[in-house]
N, CA and C of each residue as an Amber inpcrd file, in Angstrom:
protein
   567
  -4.0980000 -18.0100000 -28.0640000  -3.8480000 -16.6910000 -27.4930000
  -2.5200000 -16.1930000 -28.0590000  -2.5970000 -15.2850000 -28.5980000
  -1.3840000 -14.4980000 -29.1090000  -0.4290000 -13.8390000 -27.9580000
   0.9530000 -13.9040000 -28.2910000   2.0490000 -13.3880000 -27.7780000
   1.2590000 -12.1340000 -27.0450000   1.1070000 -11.2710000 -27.6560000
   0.9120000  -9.7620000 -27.6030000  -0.1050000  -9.8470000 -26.3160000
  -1.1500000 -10.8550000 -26.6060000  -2.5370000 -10.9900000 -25.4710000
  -1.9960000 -11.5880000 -24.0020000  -1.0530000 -12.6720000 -24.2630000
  -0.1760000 -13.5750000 -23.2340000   0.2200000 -12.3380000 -22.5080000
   1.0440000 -11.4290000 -22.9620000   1.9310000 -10.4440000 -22.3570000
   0.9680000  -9.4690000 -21.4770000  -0.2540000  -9.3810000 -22.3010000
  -0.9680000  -7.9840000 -21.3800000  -1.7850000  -8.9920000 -20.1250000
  -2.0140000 -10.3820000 -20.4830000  -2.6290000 -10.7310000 -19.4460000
  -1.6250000 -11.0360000 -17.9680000  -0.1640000 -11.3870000 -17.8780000
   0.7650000 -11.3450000 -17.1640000   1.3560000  -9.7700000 -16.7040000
   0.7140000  -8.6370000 -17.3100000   1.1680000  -7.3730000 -16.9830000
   2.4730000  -7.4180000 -17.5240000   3.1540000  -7.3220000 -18.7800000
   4.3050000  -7.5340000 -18.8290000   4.2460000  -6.9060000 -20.4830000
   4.8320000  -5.5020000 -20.4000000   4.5050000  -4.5730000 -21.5550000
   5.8870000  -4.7770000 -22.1730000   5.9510000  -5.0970000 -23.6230000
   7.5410000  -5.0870000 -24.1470000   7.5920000  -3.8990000 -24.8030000
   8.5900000  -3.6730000 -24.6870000   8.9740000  -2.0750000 -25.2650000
   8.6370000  -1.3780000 -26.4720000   8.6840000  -2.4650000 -27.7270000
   8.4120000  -2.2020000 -28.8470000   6.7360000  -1.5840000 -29.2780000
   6.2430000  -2.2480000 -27.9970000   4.2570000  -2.0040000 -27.9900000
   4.3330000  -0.4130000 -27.2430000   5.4250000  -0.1010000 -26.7270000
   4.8310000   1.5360000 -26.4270000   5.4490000   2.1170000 -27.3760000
   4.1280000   2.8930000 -27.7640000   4.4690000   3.5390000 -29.0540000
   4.7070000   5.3710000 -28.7820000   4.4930000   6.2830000 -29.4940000
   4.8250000   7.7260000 -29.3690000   3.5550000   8.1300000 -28.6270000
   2.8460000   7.8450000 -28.7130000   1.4910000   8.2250000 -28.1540000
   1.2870000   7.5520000 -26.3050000   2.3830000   6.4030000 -26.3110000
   2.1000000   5.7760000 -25.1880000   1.2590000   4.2450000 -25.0100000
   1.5130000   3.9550000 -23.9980000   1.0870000   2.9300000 -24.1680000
   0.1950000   2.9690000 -22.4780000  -1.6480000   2.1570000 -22.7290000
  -2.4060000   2.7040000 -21.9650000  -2.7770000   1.4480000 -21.5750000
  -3.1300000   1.1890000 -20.3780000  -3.7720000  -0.4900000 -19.9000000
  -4.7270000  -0.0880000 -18.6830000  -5.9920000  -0.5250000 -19.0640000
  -6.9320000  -0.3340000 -17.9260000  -7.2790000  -1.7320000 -17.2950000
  -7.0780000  -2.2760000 -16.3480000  -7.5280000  -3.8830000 -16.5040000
  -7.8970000  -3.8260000 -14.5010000  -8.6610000  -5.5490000 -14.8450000
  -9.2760000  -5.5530000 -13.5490000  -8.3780000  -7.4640000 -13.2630000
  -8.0420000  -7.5010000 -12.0460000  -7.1560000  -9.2380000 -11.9150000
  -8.4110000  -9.2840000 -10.4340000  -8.0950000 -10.6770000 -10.6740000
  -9.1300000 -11.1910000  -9.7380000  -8.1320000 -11.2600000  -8.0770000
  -9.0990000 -11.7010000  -7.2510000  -8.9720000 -11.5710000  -6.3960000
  -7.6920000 -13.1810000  -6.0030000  -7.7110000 -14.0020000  -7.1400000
  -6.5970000 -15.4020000  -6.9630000  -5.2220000 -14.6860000  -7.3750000
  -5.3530000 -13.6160000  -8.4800000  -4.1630000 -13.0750000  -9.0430000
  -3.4770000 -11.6610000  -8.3230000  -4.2980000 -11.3810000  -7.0850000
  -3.5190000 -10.9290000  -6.4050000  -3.2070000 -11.5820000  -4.7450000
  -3.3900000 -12.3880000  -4.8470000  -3.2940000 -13.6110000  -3.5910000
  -2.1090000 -14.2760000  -4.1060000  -1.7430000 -14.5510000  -5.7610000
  -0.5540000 -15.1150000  -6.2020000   0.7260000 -14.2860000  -5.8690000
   0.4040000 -12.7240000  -6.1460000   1.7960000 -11.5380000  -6.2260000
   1.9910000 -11.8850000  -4.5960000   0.9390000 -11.9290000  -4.3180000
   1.3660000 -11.5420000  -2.1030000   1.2020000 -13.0780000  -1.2260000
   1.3510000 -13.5680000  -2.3380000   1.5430000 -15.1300000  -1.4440000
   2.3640000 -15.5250000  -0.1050000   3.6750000 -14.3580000  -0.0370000
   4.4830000 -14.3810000   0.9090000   3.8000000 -13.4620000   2.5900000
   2.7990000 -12.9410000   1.7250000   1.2960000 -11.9950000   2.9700000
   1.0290000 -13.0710000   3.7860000   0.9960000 -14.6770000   3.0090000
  -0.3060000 -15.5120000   3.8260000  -0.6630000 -15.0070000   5.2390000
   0.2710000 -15.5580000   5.8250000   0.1580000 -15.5060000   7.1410000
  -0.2100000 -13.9830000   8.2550000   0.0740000 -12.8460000   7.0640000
  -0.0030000 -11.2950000   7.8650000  -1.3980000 -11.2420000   8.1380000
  -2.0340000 -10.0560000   8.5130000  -2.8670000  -9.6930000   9.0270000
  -3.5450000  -8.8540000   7.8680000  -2.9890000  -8.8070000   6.8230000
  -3.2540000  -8.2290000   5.6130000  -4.5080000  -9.4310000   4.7130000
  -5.6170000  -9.0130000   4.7800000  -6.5510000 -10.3960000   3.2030000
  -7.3780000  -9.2500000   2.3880000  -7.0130000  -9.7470000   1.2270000
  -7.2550000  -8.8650000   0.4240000  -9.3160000  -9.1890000  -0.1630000
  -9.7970000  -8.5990000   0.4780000 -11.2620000  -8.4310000   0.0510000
 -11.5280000  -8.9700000  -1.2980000 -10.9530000  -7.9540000  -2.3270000
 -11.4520000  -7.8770000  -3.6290000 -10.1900000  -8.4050000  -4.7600000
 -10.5220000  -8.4250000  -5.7870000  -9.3710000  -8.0400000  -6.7660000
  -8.9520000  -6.5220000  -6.9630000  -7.7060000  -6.3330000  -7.8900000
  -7.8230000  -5.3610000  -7.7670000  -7.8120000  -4.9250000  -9.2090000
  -8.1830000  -3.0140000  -9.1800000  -8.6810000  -2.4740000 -10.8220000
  -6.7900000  -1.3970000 -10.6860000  -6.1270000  -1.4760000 -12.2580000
  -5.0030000  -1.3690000 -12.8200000  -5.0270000  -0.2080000 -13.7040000
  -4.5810000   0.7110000 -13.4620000  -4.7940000   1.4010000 -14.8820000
  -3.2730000   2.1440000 -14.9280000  -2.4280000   2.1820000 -15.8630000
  -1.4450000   2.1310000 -16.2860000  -1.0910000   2.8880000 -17.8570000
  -0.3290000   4.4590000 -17.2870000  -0.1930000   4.8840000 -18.5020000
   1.3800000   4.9480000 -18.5160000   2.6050000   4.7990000 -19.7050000
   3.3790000   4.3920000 -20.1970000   4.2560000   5.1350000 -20.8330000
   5.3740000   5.7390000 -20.8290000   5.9280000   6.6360000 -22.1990000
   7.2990000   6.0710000 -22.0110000   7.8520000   6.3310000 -23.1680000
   9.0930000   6.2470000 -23.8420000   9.6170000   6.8680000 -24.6140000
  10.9000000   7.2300000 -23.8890000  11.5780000   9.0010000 -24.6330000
  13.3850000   7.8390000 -24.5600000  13.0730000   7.5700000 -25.5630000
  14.8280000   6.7120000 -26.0920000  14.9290000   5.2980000 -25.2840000
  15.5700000   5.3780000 -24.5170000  15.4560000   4.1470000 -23.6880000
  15.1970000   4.4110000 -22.3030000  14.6030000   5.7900000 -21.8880000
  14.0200000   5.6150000 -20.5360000  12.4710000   5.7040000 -21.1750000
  11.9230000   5.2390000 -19.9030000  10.5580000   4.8360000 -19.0490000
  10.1590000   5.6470000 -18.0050000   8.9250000   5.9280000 -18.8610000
   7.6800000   6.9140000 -17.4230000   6.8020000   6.2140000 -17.3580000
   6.3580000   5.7470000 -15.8960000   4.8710000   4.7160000 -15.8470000
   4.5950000   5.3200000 -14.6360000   2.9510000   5.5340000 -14.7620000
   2.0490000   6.5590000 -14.0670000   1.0080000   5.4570000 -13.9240000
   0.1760000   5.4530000 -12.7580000  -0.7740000   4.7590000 -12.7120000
  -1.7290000   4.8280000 -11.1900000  -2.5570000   4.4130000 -11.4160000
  -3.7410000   4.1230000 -10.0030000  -3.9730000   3.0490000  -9.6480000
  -3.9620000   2.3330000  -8.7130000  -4.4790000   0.5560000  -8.3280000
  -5.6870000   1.2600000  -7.3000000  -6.3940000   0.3970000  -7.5930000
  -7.9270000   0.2340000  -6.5200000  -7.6470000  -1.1910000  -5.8060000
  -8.5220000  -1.3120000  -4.4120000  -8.6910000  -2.6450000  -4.0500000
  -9.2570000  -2.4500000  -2.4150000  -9.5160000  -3.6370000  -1.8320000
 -10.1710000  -3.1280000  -0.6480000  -9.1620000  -4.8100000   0.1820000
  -8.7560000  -4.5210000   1.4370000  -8.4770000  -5.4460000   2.1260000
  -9.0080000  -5.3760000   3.4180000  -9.0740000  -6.1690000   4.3730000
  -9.5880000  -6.5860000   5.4600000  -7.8900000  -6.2540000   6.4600000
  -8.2310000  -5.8000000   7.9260000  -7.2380000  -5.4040000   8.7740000
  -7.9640000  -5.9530000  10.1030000  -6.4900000  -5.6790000  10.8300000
  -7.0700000  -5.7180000  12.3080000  -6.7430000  -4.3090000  12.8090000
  -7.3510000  -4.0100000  13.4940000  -7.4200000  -2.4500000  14.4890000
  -6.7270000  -2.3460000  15.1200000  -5.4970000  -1.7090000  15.4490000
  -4.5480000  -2.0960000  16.5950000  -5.1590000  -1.7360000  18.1700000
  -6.1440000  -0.7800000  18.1330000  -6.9020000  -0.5160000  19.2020000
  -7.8750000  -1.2940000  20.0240000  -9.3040000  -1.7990000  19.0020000
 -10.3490000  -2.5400000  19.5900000 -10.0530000  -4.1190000  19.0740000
  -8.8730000  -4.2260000  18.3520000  -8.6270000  -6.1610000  17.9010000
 -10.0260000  -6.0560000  16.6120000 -10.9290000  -5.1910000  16.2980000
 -11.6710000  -5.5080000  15.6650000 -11.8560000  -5.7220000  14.1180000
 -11.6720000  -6.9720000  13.4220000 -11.7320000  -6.4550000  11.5520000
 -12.2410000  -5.1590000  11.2850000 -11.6740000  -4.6750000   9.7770000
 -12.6210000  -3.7950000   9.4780000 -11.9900000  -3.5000000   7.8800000
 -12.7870000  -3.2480000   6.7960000 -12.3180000  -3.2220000   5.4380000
 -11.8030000  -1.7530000   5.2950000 -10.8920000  -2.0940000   4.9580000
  -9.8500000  -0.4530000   4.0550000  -9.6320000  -0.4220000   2.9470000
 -10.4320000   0.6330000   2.0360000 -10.0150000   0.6060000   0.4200000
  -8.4570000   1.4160000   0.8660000  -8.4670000   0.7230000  -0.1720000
  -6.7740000   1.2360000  -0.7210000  -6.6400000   1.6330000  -1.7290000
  -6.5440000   2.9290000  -2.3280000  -6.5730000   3.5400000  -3.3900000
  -5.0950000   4.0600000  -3.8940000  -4.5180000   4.1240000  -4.4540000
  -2.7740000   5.1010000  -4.5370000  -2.6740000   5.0210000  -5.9970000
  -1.9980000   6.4680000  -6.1550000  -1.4600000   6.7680000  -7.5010000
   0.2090000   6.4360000  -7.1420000   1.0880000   6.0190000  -8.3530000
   2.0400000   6.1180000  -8.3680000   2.8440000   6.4460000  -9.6230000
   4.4220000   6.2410000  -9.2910000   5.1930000   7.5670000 -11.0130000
   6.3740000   6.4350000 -10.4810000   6.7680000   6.3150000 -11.7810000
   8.4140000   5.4910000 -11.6400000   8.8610000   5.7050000 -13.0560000
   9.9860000   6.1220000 -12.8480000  11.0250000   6.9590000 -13.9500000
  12.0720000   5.3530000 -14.2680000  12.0220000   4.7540000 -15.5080000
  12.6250000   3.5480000 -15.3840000  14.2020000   3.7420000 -16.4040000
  14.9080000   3.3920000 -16.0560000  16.0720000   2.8770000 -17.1060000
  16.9000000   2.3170000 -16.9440000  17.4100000   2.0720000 -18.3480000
  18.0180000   0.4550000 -18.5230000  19.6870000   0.5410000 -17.6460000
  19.2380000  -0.7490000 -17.2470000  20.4010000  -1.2470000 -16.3170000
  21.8410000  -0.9610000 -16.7490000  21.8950000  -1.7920000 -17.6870000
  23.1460000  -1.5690000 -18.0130000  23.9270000   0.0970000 -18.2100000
  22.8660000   1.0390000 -18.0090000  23.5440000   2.3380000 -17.9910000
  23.2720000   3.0650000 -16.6400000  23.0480000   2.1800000 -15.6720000
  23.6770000   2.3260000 -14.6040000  24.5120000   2.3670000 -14.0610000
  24.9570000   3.5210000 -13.0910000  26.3680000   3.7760000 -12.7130000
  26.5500000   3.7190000 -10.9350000  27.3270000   2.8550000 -10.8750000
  27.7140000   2.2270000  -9.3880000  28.3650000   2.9130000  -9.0880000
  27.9900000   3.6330000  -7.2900000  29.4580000   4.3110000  -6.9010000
  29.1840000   4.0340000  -5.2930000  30.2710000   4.0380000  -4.6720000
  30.5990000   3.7130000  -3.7220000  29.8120000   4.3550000  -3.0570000
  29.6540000   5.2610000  -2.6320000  28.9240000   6.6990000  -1.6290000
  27.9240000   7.1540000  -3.0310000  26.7550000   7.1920000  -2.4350000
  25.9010000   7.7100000  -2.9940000  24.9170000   9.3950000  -2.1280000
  24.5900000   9.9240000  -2.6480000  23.4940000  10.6860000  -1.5020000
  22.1320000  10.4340000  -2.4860000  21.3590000  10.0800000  -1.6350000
  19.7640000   9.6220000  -2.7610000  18.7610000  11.0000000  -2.1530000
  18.5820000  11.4700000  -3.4820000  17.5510000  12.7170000  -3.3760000
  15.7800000  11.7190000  -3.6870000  15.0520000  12.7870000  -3.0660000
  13.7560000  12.2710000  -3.3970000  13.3100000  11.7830000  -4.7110000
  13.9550000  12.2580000  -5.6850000  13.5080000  12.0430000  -7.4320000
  14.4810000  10.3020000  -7.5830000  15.4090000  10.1050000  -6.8310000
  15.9200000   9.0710000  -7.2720000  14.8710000   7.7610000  -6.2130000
  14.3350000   8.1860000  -5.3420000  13.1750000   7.0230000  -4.7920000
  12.2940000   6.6460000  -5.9900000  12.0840000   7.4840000  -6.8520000
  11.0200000   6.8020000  -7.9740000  11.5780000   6.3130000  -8.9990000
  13.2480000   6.3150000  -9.1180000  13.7240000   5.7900000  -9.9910000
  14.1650000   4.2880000 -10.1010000  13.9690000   3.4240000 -11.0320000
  14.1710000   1.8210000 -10.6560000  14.7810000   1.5850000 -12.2950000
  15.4540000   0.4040000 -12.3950000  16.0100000   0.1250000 -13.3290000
  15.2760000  -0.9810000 -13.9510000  15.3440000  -1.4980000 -15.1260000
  15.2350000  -2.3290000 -16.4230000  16.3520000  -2.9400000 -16.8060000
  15.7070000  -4.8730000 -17.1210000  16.7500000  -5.4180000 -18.0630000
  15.9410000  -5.8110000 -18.6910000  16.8050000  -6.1760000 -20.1010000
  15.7670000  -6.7800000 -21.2040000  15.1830000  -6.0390000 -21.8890000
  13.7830000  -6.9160000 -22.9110000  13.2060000  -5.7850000 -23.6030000
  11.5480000  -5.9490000 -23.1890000  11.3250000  -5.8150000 -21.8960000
  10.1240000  -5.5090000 -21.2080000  10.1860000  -5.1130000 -20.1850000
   8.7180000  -4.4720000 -19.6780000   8.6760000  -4.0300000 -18.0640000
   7.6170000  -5.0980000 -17.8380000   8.0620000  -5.0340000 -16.2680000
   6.9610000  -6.1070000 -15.7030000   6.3630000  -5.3080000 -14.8120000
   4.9200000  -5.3510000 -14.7690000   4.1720000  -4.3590000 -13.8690000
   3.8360000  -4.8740000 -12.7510000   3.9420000  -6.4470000 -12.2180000
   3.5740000  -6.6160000 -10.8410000   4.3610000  -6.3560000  -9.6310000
   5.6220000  -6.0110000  -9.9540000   6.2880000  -5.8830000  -8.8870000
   5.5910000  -3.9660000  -8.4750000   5.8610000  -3.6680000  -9.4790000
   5.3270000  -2.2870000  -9.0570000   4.0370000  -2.0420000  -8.6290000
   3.0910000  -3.0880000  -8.7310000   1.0720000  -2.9290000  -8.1430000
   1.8130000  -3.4860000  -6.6810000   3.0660000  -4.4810000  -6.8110000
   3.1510000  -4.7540000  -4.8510000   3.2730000  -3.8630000  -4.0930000
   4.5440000  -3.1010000  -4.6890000   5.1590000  -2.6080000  -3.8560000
   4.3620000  -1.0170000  -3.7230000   3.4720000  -0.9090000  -4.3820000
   2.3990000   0.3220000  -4.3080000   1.9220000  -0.0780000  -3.3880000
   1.2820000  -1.6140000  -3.1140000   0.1320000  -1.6610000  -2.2100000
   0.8320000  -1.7530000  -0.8820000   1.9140000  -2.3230000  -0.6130000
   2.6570000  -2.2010000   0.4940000   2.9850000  -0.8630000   1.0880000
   3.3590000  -0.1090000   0.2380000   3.5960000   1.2090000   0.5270000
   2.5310000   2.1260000   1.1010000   1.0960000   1.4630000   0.7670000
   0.2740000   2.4590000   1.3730000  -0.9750000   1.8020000   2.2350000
  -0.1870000   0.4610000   2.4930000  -0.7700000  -0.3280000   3.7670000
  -0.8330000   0.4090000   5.1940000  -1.8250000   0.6830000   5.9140000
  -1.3540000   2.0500000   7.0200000  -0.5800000   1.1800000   8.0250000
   0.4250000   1.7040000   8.1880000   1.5090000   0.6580000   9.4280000
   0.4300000   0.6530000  10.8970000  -0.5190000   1.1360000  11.1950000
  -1.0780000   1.5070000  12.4380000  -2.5060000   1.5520000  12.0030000
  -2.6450000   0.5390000  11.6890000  -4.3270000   0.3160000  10.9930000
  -5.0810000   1.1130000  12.0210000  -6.2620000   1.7430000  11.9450000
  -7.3630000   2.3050000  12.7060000  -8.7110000   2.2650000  11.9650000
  -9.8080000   1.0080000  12.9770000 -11.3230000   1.0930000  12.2830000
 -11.7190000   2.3120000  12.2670000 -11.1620000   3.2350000  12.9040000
 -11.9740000   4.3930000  12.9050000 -11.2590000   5.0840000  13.4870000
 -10.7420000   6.5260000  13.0820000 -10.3160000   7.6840000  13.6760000
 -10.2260000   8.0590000  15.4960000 -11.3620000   7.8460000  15.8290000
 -11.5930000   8.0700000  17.2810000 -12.2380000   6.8670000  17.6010000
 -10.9720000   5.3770000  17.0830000 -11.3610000   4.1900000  18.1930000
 -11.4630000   4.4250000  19.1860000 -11.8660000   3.6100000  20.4150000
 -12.3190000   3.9120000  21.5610000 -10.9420000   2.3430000  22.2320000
 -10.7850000   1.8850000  21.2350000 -10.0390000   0.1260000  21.8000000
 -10.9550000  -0.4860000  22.7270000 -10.0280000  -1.2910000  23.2330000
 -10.6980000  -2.0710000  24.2030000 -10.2290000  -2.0310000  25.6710000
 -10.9070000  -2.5900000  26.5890000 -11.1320000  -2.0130000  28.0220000
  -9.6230000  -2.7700000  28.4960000  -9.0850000  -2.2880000  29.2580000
  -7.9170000  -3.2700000  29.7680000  -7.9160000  -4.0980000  30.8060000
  -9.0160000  -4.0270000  31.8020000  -9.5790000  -4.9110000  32.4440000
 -10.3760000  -5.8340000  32.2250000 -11.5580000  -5.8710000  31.3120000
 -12.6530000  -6.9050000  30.9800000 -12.4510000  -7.4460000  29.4710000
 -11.6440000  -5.8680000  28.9480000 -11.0780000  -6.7990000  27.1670000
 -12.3170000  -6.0590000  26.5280000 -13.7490000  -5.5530000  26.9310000
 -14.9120000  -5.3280000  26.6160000 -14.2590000  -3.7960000  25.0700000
 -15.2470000  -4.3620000  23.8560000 -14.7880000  -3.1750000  22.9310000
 -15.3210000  -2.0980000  23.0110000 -15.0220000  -0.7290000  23.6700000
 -15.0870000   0.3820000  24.0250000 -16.1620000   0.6720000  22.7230000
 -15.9270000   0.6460000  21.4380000 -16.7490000   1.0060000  20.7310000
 -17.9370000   0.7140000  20.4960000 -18.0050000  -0.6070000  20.9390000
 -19.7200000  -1.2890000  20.5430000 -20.1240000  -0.6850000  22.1130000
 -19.4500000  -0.9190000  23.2770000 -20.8350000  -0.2560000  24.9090000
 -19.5970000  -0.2900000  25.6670000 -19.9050000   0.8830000  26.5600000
 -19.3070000   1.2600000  27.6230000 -19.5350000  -0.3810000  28.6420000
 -18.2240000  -0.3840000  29.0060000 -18.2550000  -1.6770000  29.9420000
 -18.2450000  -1.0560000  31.5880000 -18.3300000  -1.7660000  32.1720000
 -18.7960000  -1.5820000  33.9420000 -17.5710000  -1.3040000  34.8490000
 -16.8980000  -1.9300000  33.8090000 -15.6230000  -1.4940000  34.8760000
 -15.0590000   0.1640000  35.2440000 -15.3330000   0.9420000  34.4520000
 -15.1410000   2.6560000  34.8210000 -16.1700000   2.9970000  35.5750000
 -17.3100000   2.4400000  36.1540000 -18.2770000   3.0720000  36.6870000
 -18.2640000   2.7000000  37.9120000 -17.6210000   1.3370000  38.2550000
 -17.3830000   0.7210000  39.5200000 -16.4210000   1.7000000  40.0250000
 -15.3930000   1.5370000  39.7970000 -13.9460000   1.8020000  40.3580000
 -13.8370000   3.2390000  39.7860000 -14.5200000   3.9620000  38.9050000
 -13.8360000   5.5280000  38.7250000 -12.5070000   5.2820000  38.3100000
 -12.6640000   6.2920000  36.9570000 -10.9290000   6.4890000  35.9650000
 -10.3380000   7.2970000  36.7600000  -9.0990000   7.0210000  37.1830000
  -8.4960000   7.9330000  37.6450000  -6.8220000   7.7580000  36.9670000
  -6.9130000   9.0290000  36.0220000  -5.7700000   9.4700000  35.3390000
  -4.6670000   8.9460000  35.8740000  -3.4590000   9.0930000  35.1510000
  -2.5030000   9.1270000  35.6580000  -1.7010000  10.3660000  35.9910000
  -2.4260000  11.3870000  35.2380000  -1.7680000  12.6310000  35.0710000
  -3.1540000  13.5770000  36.2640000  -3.7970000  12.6410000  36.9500000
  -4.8760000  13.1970000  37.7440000  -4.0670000  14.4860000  38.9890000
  -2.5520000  14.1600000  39.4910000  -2.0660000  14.8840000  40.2390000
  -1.3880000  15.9500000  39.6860000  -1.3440000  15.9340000  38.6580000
  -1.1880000  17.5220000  37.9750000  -2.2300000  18.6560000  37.8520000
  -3.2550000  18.4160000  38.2140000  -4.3780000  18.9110000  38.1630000
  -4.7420000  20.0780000  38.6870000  -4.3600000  20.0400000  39.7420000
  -3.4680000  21.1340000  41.1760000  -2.4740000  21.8750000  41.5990000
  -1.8530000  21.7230000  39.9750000  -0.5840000  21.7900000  40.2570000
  -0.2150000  23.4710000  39.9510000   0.7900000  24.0720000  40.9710000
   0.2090000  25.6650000  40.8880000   1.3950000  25.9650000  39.3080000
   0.6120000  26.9510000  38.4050000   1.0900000  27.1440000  37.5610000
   1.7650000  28.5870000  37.6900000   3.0620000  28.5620000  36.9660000
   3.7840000  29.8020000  37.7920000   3.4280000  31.2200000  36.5850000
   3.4090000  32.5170000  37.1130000   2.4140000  33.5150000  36.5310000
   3.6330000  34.6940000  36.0500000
């Protein structure tokens, strides 16, 4: 396996390979090679279904870096509502404006505008693309997973999941709001 092949199979583009035209990578990693990047996931509530599909376009204007790209993939969640699994594709485009470190400038007080969130720095003479497929997929992990828009959760008395059948306990005892004594309440005209 050649240098050049080693490098695209590790995601790890050296500078000299993007050329004026750019440099383009469509690729698919299995489902072990992204279980390796998020190894520190084990234990979350996060499992990643599938592998995921990469596509990665590239430019170079002197010594900065434009990398544009899409990740696909589907993971498994818990519902914060009904406790119930349920698969979420995860789709996201992302943009990161890269340059080299060493012409970075440190200052005490900074104010960070929105254009400098996509900006990240470089050492050496390559980019490495897995940190950036993580921190994409992290970024658009929903903090408040939902199987479904209008979960129903689960009952707080019997635990029963509102979504698969109405459980017995509201029919015995009658819901009664908490906001039921506002109901009456004279509204001034």
């Amino acid at each position: 396996m050649s240098v050049r092949e080693k490098n695209r199979q590790a995601l790890r583009v050296k500078l000299d390979e993007i050329k004026e035209s750019g440099y383009h990578l469509s690729c698919s990693r299995s489902k072990n090679w992204v279980s390796e990047i998020f190894k520190d996931l084990a234990d979350s509530d996060i499992t990643f279904i599938d592998g995921i599909e990469i596509q990665v376009e590239i430019f170079k204007f002197e010594k900065d870096i434009s990398i544009s790209g899409l990740i696909r993939t589907a993971i498994k969640m818990s519902c914060i509502r009904c406790l119930g699994d349920f698969d979420f594709p995860l789709e996201a485009d992302f943009h990161y404006n890269l340059f080299p470190a060493e012409e970075r400038e440190l200052s005490p007080e900074i104010e960070v505008s929105k254009q400098d969130l996509d900006e990240i720095y470089y050492q050496g003479d390559s980019i490495e693309i897995p940190p950036l497929i993580r921190e994409q997929v992290l970024l658009n992990v929903p903090s408040r997973p939902l199987c479904q828009e209008l979960c129903k959760g689960i009952c707080s008395k019997c635990g029963s999941n509102l979504n698969q059948a109405q459980c017995q306990c509201e029919r015995e005892e009658g819901v009664v709001s908490k906001f039921e004594a506002l109901r009456n309440f004279p509204l001034k005209k």
